[in-house]
C-alpha positions in Angstrom: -23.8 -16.5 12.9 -22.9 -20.0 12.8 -25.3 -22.5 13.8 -24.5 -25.5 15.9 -25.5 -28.0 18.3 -29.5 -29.1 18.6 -30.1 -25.9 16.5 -28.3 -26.9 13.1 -30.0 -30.1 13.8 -33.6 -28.5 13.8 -32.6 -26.6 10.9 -31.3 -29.4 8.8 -34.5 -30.9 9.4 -36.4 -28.2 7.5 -34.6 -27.9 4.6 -36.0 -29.9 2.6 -38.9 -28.1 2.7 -37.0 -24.4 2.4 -35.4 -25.9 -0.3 -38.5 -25.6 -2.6 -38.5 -21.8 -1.7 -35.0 -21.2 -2.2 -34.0 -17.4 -2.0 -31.4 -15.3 -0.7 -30.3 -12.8 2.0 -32.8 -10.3 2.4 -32.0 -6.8 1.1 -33.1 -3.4 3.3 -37.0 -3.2 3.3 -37.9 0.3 1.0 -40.9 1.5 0.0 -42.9 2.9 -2.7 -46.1 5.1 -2.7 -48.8 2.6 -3.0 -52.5 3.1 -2.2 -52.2 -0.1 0.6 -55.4 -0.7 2.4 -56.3 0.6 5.5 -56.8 -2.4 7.8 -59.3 -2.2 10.6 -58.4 -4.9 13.8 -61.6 -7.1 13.0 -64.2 -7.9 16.3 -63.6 -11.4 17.2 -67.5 -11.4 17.8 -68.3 -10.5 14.1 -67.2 -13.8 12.5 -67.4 -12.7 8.9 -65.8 -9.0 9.1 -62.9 -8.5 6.7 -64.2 -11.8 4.7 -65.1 -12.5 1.0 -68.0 -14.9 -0.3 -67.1 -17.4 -2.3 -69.8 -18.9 -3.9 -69.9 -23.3 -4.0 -68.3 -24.7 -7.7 -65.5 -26.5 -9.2 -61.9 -25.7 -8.7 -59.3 -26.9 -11.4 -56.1 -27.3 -9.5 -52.4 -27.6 -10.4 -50.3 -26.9 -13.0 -48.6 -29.1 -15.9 -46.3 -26.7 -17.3 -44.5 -25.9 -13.8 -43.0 -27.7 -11.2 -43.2 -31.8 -10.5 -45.7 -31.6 -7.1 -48.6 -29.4 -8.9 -49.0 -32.4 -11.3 -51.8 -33.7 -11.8 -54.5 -31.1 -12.9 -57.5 -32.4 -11.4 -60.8 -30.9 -11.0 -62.2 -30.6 -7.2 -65.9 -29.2 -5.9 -65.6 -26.7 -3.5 -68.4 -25.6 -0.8 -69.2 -22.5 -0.4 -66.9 -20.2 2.2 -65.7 -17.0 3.6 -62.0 -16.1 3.2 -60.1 -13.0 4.6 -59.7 -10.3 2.1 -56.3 -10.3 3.3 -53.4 -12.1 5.7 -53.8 -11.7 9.2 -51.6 -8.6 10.0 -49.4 -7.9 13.0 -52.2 -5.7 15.1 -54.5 -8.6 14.1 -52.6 -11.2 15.5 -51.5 -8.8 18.8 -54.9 -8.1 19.4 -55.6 -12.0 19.7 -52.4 -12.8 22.0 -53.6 -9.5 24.5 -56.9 -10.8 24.7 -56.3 -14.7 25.2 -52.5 -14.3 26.7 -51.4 -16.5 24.0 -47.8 -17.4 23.6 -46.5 -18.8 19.9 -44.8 -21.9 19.4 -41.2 -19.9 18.6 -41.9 -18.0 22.0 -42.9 -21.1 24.4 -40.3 -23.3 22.9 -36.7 -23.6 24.7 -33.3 -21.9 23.2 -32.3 -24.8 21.3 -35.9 -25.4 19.9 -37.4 -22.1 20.0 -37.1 -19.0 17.4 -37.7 -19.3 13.1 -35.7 -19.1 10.6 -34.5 -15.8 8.9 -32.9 -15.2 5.5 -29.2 -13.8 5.8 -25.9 -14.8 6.5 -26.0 -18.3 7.6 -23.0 -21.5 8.1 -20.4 -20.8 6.0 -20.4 -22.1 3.3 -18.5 -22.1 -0.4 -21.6 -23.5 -2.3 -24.4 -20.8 -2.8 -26.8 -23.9 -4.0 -26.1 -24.9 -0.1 -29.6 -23.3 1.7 -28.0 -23.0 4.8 -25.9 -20.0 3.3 -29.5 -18.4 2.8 -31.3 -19.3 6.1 -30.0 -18.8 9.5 -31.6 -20.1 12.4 -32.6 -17.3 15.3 -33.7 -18.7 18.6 -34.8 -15.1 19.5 -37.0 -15.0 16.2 -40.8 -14.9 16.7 -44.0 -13.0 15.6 -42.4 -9.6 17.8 -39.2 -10.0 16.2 -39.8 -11.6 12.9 -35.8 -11.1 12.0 -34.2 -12.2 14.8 -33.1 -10.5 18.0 -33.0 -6.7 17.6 -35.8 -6.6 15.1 -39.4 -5.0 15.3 -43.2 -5.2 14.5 -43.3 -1.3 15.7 -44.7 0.9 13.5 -45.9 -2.4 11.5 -49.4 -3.3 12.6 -50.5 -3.2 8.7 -48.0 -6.2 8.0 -48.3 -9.8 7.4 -48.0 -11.7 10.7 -44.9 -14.1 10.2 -43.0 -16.7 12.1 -45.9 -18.3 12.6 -46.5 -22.4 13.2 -49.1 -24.3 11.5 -50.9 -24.3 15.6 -50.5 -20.4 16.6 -52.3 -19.9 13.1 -55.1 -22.3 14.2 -55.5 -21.1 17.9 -55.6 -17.5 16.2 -58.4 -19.1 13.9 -60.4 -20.6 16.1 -60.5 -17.4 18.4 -62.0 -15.9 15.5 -64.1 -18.8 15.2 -62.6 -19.7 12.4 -60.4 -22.3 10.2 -57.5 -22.3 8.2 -58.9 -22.9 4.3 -58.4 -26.0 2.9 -55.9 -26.5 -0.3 -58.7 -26.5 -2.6 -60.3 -23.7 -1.1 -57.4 -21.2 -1.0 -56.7 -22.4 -4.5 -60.4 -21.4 -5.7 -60.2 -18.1 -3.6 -57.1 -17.1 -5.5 -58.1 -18.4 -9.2 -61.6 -16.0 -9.1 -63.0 -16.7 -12.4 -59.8 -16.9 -14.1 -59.6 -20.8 -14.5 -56.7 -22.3 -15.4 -54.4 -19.0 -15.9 -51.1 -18.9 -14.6 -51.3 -16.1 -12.0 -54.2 -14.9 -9.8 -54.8 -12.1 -12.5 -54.3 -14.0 -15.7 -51.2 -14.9 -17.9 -49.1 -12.2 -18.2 -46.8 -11.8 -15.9 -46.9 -8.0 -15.5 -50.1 -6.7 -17.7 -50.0 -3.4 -18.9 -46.2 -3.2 -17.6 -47.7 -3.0 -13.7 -46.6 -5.1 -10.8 -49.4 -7.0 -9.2 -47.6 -9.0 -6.5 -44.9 -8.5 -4.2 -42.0 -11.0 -5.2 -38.1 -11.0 -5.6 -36.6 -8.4 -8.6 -33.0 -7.9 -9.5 -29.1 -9.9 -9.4 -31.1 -13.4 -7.7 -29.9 -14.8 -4.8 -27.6 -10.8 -4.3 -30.2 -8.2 -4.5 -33.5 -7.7 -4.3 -33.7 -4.1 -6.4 -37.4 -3.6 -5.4 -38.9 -2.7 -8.6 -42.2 -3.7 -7.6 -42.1 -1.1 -4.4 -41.3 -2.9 -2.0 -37.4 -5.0 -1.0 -39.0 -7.0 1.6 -42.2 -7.2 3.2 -44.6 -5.5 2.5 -48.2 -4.2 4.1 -51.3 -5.9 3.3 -53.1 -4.9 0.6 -50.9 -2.8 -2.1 -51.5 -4.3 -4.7 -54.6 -4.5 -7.1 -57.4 -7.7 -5.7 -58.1 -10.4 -7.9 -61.8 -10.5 -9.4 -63.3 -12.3 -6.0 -61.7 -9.1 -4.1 -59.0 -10.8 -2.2 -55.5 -8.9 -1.7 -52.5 -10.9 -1.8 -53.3 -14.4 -3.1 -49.5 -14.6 -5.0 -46.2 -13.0 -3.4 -45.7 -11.2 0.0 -45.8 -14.6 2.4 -46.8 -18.1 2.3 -50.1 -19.5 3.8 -50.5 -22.3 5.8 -53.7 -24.4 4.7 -55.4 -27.1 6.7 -54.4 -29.9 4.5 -51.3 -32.6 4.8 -48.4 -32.8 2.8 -46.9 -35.9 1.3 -44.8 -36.4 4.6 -46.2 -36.5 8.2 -46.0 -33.3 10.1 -45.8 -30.7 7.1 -48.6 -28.8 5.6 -49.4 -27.5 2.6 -48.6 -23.6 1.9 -49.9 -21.8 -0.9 -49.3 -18.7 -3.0 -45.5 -17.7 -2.9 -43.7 -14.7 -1.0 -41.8 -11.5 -1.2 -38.5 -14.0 -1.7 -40.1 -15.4 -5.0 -37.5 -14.9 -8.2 -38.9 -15.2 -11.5 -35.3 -16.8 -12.0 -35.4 -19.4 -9.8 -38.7 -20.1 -7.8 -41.6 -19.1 -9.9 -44.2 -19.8 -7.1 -46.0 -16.6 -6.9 -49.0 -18.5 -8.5 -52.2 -20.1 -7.5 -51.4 -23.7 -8.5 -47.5 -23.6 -6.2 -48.3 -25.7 -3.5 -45.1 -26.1 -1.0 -44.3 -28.4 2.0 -44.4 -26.3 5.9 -43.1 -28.2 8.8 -46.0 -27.4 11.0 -43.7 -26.8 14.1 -41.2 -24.3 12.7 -41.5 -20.7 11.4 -39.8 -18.2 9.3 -40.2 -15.0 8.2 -41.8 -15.3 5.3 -44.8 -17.6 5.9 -48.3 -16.1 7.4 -52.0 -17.3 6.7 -55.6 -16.1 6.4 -58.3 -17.5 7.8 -61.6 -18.9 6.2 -65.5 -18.9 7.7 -68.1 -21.8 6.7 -70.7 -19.9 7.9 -74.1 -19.3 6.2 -73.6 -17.4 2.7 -75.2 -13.5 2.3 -78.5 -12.6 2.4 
């Protein structure tokens, strides 16, 4: 597919920001047997189902020994909060657009405007350091058909909702009567107790020789091999929670959070995804704090949602 007209405009426009999560095409999705949790669609009316405490307390953030934007370290004090153990899945976010009719951004928007972008074959191109060999624009890419026309959420209600822009995550939150975490929040949520170590379980980057995040293995930007279980997405929950009991703080997908990025009309995402290469973008970690443009999606950026109601009894 070669992109053209209005499109390769729009698509130009983001990447600068997909350029921080450079990856490659995406290899067949395969599976391996892990024990993946079995999500429940949550009651809107029961704010706090499917959510962790996380008690009030300081939050070192950032990172000196990685990349340029997670500089400076700098301590923040966090309020108390509740944050989903997990990404909003598919039947999640279907269950919200049945009961409110909602229709996303990617959906509403026209056919030069509309649709995410997708990893694969994109403009030709002799320079693989080019991003637009990765990324192909879809116009029929949305939420239903995360990869473009022809593809499917059947059969995977226990995924990570994708395609996603920084306001359908929102409306989705505030149905739930909810909000999307701040930076400093998610960044506490994933660190647990473990302050200051370099992933979400502590410093090595695959204790005890076990995978504990869904990210990029094998011949980077070729092949995803995946070692860890899964080539591609993968369900919620398969892999072991950090000490606060949250699944899926590093790897799978992005998150949006609520706060700003440098540049107007860009958010901050958090925590890394499926197309992370220890090779070449090392951002399945909690300080990794990436530019979204809020009114474009892809397929590998989702969110969770956070509650600041009162804490347990």
């Amino acid at each position: 597919m070669i992109v053209q007209g209005p499109a390769i405009t729009r698509l130009t426009a983001c990447l600068a920001a997909l350029s921080f999560m450079l990856t490659a095409c995406g290899a067949p999705e395969t599976e391996a047997p892990h024990a993946c949790l079995d999500v429940p669609t949550p009651d809107p009316d029961a704010p706090q189902a499917g959510m962790v405490w996380i008690a009030p307390g300081a939050v070192r953030l950032g990172s000196q020994d990685f990349y340029p934007e997670e500089r400076p370290v700098r301590t923040v004090d966090v309020d108390g909060f509740w944050i989903a153990a997990h990404a909003v899945t598919n039947a999640e976010f279907a269950a919200f657009a049945e009961a409110t009719g909602y229709v996303t951004l990617a959906e509403r928007a026209g056919p030069d405007t509309g649709g995410g972008a997708v990893f694969g074959p994109g403009v030709q191109v002799r320079d693989w350091s080019d991003i637009r060999a990765w990324w192909r624009y879809d116009p029929q890419a949305s939420w239903r058909q995360p990869r473009g026309a022809g593809s499917t959420i059947e059969g995977r209600g226990a995924y990570p909702v994708v395609q996603i822009a920084y306001e359908d995550a929102l409306a989705y939150a505030h149905w739930r009567g909810h909000d999307l975490p701040g930076e400093a929040e998610w960044e506490r949520a994933a660190r647990g107790s473990l302050e200051g170590a370099v992933y979400v379980w502590g410093d090595e980057a695959r204790p005890g020789g076990a995978w504990r995040a869904n990210h990029w293995q094998g011949a980077f930007p070729f092949e995803d091999s995946g070692a860890d279980g899964f080539a591609g997405l993968a369900p919620v929950g398969c892999y072991p929670p950090n000490d606060f009991g949250l699944y899926d703080m590093a790897g799978n997908v992005w998150e949006w959070t609520s706060d700003p990025w440098e540049r107007d009309g860009f958010r901050v995402i958090k925590g890394g995804s499926f197309l992370c290469s220890d090779t070449y973008c090392h951002r399945y970690r909690p300080a990794a704090r990436q530019p979204g443009d809020e009114t474009f999606s892809t397929e590998h950026l989702g969110f969770r949602t956070v509650w600041r109601g009162p804490p347990p009894q």
